[in-house]
N, C-alpha and C positions, 0 to 999 in steps of 0.2 A: 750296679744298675746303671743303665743309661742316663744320661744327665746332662740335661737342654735348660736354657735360660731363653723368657719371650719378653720380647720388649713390647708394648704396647702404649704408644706416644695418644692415640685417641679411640681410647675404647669406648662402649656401648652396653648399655642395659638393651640387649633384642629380645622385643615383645614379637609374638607371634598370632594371626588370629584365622581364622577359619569359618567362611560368611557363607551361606547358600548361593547370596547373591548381593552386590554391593548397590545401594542406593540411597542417593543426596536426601535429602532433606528429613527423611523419616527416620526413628529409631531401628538400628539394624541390632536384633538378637543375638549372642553369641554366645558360646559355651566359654566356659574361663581361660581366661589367654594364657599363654605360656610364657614361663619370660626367663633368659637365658645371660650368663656373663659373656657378652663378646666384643667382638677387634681382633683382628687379624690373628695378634700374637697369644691372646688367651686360648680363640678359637684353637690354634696350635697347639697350644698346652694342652687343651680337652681332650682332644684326638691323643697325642703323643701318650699320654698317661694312662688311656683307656687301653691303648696296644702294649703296655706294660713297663713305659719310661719312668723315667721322676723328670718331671719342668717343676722350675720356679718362675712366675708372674712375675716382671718390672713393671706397672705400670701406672699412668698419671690420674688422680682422684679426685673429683672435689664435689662442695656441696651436700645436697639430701640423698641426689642420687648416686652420687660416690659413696655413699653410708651402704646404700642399698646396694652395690657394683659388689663392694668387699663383702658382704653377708652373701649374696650368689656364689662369690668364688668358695666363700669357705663351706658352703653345700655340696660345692663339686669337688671338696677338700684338696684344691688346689693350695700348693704353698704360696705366698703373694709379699710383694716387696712394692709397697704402696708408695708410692711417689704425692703428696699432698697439691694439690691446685685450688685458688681461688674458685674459678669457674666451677659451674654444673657439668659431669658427666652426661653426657648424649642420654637417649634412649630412641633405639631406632624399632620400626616398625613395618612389618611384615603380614601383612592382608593374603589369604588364598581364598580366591572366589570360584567356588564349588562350580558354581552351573559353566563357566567358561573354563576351570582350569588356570584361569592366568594368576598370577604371583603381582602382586605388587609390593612395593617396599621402600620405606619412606627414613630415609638418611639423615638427619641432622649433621652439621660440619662442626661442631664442639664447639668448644670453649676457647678461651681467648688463653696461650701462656703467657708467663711473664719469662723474663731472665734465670730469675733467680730459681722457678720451680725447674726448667728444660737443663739448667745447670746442675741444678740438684740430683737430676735423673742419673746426667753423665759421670758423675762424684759418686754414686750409686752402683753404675754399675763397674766400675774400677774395683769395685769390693769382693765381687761374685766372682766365683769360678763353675766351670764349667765343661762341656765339651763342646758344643755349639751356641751361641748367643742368635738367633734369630728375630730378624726387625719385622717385621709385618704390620700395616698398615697407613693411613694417612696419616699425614703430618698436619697436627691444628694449627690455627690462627698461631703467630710468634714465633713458632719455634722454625731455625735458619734452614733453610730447605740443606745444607750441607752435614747436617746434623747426622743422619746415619754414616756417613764418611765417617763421621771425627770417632761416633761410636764406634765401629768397624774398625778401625785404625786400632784405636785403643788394645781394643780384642785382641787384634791378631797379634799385636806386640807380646802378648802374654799367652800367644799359643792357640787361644779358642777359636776354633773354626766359624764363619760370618754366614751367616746367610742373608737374603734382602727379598723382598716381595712388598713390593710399594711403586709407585706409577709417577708419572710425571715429572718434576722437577727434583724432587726425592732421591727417585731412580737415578734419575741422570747424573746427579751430584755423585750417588756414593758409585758410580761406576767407575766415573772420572777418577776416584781416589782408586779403587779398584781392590783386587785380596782378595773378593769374595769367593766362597767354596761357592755358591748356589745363588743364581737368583730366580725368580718363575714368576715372569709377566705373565697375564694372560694375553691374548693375540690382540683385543683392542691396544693394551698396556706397551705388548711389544712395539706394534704398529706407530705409538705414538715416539716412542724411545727411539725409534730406527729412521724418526719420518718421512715413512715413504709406505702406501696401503698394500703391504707383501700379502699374497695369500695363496699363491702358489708355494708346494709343501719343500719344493726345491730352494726356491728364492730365502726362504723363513728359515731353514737352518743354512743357509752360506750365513746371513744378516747374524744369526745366533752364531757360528762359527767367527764370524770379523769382532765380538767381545770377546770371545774365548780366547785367540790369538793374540788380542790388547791386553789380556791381562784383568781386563774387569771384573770378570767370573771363574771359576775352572767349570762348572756345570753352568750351562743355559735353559733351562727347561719354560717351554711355551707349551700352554696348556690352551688348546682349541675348542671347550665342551664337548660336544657332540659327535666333531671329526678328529678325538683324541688328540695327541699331543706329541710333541718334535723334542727331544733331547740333542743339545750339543756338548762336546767336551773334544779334548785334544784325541780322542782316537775316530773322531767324525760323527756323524750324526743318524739317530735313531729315531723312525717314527712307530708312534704306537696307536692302533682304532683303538677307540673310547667303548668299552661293555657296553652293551644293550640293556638297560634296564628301562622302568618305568618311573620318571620323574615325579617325586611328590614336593619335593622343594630343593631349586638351585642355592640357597643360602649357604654358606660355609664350603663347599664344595674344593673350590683352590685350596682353602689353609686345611680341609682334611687331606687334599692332595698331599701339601707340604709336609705336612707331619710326619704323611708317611711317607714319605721318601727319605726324610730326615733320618727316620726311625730306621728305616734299608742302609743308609748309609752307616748310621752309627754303628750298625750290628755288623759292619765291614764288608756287607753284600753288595757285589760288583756297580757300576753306575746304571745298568739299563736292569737288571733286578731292581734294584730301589725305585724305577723310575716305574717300571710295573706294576711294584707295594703304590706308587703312588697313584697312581692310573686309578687303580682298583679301588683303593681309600676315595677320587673324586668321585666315581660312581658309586661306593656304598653311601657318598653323603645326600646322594641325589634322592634315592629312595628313603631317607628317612623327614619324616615331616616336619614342618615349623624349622626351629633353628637347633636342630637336635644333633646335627655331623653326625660323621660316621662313626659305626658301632662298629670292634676290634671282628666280631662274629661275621658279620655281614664282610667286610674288608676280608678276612682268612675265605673266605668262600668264593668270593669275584677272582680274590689274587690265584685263586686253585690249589696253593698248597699252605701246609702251617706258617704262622707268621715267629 
């Protein structure tokens, strides 16, 4: 069976909620919220396993709502390799206001690490094997923005293929160290990596080609919502339109991207196949509500043929 490791440095209990109509001061009515294990890397996991992988969950826990984090995952009977923190896990939150259609979505930045728990992760996952270890997500309060480097280093010394999807100083760092099979900004994400506002479809894979060429990634994948997304790798660069569907909620949308591209790859189908699985998988995440990602049925159906 296919066999993926998810790192997840600050994960999230996502509550999901669905309002007629949102307004201050009064009691607003709702039907019962939805509430879902996520960050980047679990989100990964959910997708991957539902298209028919094995993931194991790395990720960091603490507090009540860490109690509550680890009984989600084991509903989604994900395997999980709990990392203990001081701090409270997140709980993020997700608002859809019927009469407008708009999505709102309210992010907590986590918890504070210490040393010694960010250390513990890295000692953690020295242990795991794998085929792919996959980093996804932000990096909380503490932990050294060089951090997915050292992890990714590690990796690859021992074989497992790297992936990265994380933004900012994060990004930058583990590029600079570089090895990675995959990374996939999205186009603000890229944008900020490249600093300079590319958005011309030309301009965005040379800029995705000049990391390819460095060494930082062998895949570049920039995913643009709506105007689909630009593949780079050393035999040059692919764009792909985004399916037409009808948006019920943008939440998880990249990391069902990732999954399934991951998932393409793993199963040895060519880079622009995979990157299709993946296309497909961010529009089936679109269509499904609250923080539900994408369903393996819905993703076989978009992609057009079995997965």
């Amino acid at each position: 069976m296919l066999s993926i490791a998810t790192l997840t440095l600050n994960p999230t209990i996502d509550v999901a909620y669905s309002v007629p109509r949102l307004s201050h001061t009064d009691k607003v009515r709702i039907p019962p919220q939805l509430a879902d294990p996520g960050g980047g890397g679990i989100n990964v996991a959910r997708v991957f396993v539902r298209m028919g992988g094995n993931a194991r969950c790395v990720y960091l826990s603490g507090g009540s709502t860490g109690i509550a984090l680890d009984a989600l995952l084991d509903i989604h009977q994900l395997v999980r390799e709990r990392i203990v923190v001081r701090g409270e896990t997140r709980i993020s939150t997700t608002i859809l206001e019927e009469e407008t259609g708009h999505e709102y979505r309210l992010v907590p930045s986590g918890p504070e690490v210490r040393e010694v728990e960010w250390q513990g992760c890295l000692d953690r996952l020295d242990q795991i094997s794998s085929d792919f270890l996959v980093m996804s997500g932000s990096l909380p309060h503490g932990v050294p923005t060089d951090f997915y480097a050292r992890a990714a280093a590690a990796a690859n010394k021992r074989g497992i293929r790297t992936v990265l999807d994380s933004s900012g100083e994060a990004l930058s760092a583990g590029l600079e160290a570089g090895g990675f099979e995959l990374i996939k900004p999205n186009l603000k994400e890229f944008q900020q990596l490249v600093g300079k506002k590319v958005t011309d479809p030309d301009a965005i894979g040379e800029a995705a080609m000049d990391i390819v060429r460095s060494g930082g990634a062998r895949l570049v994948a920039v995913t643009m919502g709506e105007c689909g997304g630009i593949l780079a790798s050393e035999a040059g660069v692919i764009e792909l339109a985004a399916p037409q569907v009808e948006t019920a909620s943008a939440v998880g949308a990249g990391d069902s991207c990732l999954a399934a591209m991951i998932y393409g790859l793993a199963l040895g189908k060519p880079d622009e196949d995979a990157f299709r699985l993946g296309i497909a998988a961010g529009a089936a995440s679109l269509i499904t509500a609250g923080t539900g990602l994408a369903r393996a049925e819905d993703i076989e159906k978009i992609y057009g043929k079995p997965i």
